[in-house]
N, CA, C and O atoms as a GROMACS GRO file, in nm:
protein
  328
    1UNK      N    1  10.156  25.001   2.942
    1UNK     CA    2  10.053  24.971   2.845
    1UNK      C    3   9.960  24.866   2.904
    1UNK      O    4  10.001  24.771   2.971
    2UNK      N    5   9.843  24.888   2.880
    2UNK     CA    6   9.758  24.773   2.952
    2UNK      C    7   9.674  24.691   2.829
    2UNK      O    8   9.606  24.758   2.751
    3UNK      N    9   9.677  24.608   2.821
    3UNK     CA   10   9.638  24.532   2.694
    3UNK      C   11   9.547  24.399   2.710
    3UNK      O   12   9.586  24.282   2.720
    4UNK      N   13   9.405  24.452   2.708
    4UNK     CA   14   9.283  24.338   2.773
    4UNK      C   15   9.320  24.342   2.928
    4UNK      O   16   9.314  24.446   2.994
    5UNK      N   17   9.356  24.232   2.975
    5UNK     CA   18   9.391  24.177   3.135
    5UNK      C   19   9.502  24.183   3.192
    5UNK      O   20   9.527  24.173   3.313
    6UNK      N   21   9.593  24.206   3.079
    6UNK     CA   22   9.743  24.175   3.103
    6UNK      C   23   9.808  24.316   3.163
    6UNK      O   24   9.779  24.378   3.061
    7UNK      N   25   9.860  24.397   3.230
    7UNK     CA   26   9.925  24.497   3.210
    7UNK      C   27  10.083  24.476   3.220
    7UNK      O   28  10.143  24.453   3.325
    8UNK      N   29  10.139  24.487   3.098
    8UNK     CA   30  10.266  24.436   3.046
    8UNK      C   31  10.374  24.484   3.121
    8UNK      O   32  10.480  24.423   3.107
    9UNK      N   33  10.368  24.618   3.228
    9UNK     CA   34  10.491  24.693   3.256
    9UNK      C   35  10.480  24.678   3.433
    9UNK      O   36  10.531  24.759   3.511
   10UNK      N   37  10.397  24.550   3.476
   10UNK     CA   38  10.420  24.563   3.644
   10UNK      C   39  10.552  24.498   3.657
   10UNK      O   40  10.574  24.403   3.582
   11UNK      N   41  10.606  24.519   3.708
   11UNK     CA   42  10.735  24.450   3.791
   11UNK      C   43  10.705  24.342   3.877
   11UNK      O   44  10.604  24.331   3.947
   12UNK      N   45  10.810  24.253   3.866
   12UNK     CA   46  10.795  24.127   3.983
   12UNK      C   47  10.849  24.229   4.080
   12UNK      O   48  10.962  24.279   4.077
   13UNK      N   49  10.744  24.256   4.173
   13UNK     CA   50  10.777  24.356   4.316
   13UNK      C   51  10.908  24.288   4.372
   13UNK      O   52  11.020  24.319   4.331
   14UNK      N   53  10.883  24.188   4.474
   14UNK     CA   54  10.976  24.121   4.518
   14UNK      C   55  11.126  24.154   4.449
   14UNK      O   56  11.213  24.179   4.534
   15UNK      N   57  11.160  24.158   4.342
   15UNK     CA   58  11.274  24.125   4.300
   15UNK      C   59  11.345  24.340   4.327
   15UNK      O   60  11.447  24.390   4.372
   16UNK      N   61  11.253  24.378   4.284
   16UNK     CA   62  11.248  24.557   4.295
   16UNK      C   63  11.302  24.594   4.486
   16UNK      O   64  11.402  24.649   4.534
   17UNK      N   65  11.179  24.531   4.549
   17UNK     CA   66  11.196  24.527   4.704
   17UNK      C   67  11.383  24.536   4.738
   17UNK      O   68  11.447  24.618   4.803
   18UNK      N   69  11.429  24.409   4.659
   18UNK     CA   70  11.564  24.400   4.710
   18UNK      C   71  11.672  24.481   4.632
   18UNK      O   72  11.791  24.453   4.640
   19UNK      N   73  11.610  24.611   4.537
   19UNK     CA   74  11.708  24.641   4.466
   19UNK      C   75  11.766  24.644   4.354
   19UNK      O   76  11.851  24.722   4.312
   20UNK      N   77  11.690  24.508   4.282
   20UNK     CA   78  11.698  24.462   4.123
   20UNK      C   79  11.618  24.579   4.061
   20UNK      O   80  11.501  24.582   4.100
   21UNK      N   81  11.658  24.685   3.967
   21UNK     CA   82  11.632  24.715   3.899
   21UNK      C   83  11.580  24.731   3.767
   21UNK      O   84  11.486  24.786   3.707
   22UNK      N   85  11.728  24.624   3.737
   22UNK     CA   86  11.633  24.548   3.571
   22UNK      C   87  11.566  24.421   3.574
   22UNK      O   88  11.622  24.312   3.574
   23UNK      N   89  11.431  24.444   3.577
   23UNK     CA   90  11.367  24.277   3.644
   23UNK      C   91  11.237  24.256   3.515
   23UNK      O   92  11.168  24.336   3.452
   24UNK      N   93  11.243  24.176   3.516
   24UNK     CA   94  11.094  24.150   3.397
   24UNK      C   95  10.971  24.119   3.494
   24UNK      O   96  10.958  24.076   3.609
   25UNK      N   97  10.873  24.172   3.373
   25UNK     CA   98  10.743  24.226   3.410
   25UNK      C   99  10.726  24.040   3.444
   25UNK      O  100  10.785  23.937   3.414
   26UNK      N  101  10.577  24.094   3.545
   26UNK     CA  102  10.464  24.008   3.527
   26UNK      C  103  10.450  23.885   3.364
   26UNK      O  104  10.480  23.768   3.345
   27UNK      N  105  10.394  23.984   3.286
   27UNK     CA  106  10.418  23.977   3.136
   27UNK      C  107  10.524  23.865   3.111
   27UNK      O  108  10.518  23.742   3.112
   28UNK      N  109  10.608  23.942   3.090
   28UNK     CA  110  10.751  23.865   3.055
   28UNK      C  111  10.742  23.700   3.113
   28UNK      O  112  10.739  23.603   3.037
   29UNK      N  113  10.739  23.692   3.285
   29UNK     CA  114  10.735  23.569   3.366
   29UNK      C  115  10.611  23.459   3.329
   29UNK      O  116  10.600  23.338   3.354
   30UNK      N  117  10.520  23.557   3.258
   30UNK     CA  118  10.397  23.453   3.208
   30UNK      C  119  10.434  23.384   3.083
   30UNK      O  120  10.416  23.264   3.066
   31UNK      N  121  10.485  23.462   2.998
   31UNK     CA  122  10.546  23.430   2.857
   31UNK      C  123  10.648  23.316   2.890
   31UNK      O  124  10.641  23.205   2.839
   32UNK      N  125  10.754  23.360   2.993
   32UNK     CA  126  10.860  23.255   2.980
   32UNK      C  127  10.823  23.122   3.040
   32UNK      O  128  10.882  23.020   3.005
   33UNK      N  129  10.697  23.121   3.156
   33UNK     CA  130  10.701  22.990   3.218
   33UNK      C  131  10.592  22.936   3.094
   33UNK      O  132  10.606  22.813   3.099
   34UNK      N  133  10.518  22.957   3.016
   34UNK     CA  134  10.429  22.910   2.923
   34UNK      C  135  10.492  22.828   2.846
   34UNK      O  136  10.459  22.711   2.829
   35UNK      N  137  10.636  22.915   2.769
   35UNK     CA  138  10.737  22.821   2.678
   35UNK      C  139  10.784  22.733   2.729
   35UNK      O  140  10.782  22.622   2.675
   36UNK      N  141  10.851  22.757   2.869
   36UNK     CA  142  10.934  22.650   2.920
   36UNK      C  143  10.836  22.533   2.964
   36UNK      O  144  10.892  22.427   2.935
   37UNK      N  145  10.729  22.514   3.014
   37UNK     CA  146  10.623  22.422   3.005
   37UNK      C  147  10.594  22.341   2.900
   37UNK      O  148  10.548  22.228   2.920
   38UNK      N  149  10.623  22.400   2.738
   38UNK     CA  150  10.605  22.350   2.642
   38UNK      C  151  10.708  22.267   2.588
   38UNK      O  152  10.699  22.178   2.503
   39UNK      N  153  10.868  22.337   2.687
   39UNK     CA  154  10.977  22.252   2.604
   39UNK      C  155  11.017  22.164   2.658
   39UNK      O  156  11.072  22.062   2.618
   40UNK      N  157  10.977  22.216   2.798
   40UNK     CA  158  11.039  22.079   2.905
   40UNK      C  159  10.927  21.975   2.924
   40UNK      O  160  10.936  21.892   3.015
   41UNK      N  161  10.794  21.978   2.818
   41UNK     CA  162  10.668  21.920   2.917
   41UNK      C  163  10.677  21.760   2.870
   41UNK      O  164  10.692  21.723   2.754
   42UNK      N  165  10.664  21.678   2.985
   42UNK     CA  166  10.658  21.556   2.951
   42UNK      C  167  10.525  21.491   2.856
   42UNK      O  168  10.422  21.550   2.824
   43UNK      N  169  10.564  21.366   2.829
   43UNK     CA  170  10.468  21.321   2.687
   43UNK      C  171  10.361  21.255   2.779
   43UNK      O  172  10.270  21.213   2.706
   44UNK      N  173  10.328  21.222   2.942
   44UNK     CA  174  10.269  21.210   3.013
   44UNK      C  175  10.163  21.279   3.052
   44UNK      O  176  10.060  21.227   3.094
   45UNK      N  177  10.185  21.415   3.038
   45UNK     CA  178  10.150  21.544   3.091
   45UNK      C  179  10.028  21.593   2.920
   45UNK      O  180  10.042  21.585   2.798
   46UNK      N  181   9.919  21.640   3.016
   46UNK     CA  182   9.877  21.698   2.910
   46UNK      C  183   9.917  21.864   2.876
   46UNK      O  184   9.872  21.947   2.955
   47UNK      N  185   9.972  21.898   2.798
   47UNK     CA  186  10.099  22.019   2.779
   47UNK      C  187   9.982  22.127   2.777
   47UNK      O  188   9.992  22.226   2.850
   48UNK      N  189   9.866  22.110   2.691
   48UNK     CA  190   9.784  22.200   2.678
   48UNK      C  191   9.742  22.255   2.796
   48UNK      O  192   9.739  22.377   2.811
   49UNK      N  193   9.695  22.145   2.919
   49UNK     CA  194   9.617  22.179   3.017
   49UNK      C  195   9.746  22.291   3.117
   49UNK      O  196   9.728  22.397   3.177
   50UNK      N  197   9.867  22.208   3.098
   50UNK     CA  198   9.967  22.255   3.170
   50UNK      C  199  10.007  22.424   3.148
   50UNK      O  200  10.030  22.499   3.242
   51UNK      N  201  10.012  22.462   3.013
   51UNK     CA  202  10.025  22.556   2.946
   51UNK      C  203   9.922  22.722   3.023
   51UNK      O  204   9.928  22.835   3.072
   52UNK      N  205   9.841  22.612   2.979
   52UNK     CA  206   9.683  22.728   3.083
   52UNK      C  207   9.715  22.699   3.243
   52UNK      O  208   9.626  22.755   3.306
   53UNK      N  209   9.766  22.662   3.294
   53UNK     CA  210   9.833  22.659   3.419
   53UNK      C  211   9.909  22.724   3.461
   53UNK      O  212   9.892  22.762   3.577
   54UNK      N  213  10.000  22.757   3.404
   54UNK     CA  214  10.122  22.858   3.392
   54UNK      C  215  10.033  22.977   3.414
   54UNK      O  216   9.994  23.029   3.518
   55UNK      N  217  10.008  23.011   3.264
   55UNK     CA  218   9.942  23.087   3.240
   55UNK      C  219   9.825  23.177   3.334
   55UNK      O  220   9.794  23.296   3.331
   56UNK      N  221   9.798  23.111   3.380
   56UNK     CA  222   9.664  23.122   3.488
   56UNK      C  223   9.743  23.183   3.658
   56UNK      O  224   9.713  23.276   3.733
   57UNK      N  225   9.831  23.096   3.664
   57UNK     CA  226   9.878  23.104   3.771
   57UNK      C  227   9.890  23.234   3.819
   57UNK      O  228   9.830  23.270   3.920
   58UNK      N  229   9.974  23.317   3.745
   58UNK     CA  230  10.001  23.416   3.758
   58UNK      C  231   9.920  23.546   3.664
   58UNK      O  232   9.966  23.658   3.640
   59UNK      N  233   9.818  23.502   3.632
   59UNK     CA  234   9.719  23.620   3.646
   59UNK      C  235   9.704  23.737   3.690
   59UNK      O  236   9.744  23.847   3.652
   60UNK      N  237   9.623  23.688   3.801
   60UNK     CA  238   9.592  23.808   3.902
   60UNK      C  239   9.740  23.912   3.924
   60UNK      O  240   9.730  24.029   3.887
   61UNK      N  241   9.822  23.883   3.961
   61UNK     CA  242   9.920  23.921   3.895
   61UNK      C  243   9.931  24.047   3.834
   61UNK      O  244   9.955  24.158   3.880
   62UNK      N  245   9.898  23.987   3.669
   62UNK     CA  246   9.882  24.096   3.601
   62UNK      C  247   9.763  24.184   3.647
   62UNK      O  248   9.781  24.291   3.590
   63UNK      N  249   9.686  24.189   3.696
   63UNK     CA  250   9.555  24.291   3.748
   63UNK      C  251   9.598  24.356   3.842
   63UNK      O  252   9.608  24.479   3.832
   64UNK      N  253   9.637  24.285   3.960
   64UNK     CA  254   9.627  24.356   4.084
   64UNK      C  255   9.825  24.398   4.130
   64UNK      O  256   9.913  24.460   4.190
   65UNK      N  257   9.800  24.346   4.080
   65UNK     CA  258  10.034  24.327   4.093
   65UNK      C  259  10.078  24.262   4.156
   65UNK      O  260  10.000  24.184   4.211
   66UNK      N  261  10.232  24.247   4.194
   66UNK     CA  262  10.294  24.131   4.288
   66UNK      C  263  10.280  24.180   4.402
   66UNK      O  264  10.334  24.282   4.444
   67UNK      N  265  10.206  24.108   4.457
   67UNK     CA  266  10.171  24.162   4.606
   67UNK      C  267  10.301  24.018   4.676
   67UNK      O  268  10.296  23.896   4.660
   68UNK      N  269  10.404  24.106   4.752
   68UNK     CA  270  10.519  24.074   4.830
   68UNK      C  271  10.465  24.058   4.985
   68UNK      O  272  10.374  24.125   5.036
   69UNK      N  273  10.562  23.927   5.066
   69UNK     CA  274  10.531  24.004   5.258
   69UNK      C  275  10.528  24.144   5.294
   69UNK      O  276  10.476  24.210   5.384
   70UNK      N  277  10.649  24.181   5.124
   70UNK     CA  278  10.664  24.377   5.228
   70UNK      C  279  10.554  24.441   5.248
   70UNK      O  280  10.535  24.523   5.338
   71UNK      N  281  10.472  24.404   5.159
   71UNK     CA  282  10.322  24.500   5.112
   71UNK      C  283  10.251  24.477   5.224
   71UNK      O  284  10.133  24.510   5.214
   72UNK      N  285  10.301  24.406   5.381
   72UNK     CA  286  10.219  24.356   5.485
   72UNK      C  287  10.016  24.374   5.438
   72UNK      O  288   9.928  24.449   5.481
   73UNK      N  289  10.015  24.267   5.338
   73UNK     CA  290   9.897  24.246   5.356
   73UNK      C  291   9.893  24.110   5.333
   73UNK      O  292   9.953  24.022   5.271
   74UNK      N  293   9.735  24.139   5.454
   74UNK     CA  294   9.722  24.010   5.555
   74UNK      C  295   9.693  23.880   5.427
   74UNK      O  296   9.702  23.914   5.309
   75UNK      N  297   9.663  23.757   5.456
   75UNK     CA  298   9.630  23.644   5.394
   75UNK      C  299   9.499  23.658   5.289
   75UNK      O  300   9.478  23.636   5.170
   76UNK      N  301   9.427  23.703   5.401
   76UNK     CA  302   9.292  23.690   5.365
   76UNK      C  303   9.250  23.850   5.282
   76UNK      O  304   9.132  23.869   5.252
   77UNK      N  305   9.336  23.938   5.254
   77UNK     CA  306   9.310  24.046   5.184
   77UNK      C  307   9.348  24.002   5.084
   77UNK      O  308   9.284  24.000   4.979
   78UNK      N  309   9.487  23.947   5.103
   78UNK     CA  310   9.545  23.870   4.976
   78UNK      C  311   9.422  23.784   4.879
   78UNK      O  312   9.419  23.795   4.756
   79UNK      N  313   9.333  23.708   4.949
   79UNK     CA  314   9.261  23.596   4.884
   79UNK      C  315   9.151  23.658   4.813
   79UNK      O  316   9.099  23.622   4.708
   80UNK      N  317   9.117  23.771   4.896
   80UNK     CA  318   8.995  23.854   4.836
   80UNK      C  319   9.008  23.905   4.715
   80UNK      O  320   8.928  23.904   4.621
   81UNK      N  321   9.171  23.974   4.726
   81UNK     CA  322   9.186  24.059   4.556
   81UNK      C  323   9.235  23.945   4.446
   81UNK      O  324   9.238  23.975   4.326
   82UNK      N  325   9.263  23.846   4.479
   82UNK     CA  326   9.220  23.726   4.374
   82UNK      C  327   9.147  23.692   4.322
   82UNK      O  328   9.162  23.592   4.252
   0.00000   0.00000   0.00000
């Protein structure tokens, strides 16, 4: 299902590469590091900014997919489809 930016059903490649079968999406890994940012986030930290950090991080991600070493592509192809 693809929903706005997100497409909910890519696989963390990497984890597939070695065999893991049951692995959570992209999706899933954005959702869980967002919460855990929120529960573990220090009173130092601005949680909001941190939150969209997470969040952000792993983006592209959802667009283009987990691009792994296996996928031998180079650095700079890498930077482009970002």
């Amino acid at each position: 299902m693809y929903t706005g930016l997100i497409n909910i059903y890519i696989d963390h490649a990497d984890w597939v590469c070695h065999g893991i079968t049951d692995v959570e999406s992209v999706a899933d890994h954005m959702y869980c590091m967002a919460v855990i940012v929120m529960v573990a986030g220090d009173t130092l930290l601005d949680i909001s900014k941190c939150v969209q950090l997470a969040i952000i991080y792993d983006l592209t991600e959802s667009i283009i997919g987990d691009i792994t070493p296996h996928d031998n592509v180079s650095m700079v192809d890498k930077y482009n489809l970002k």
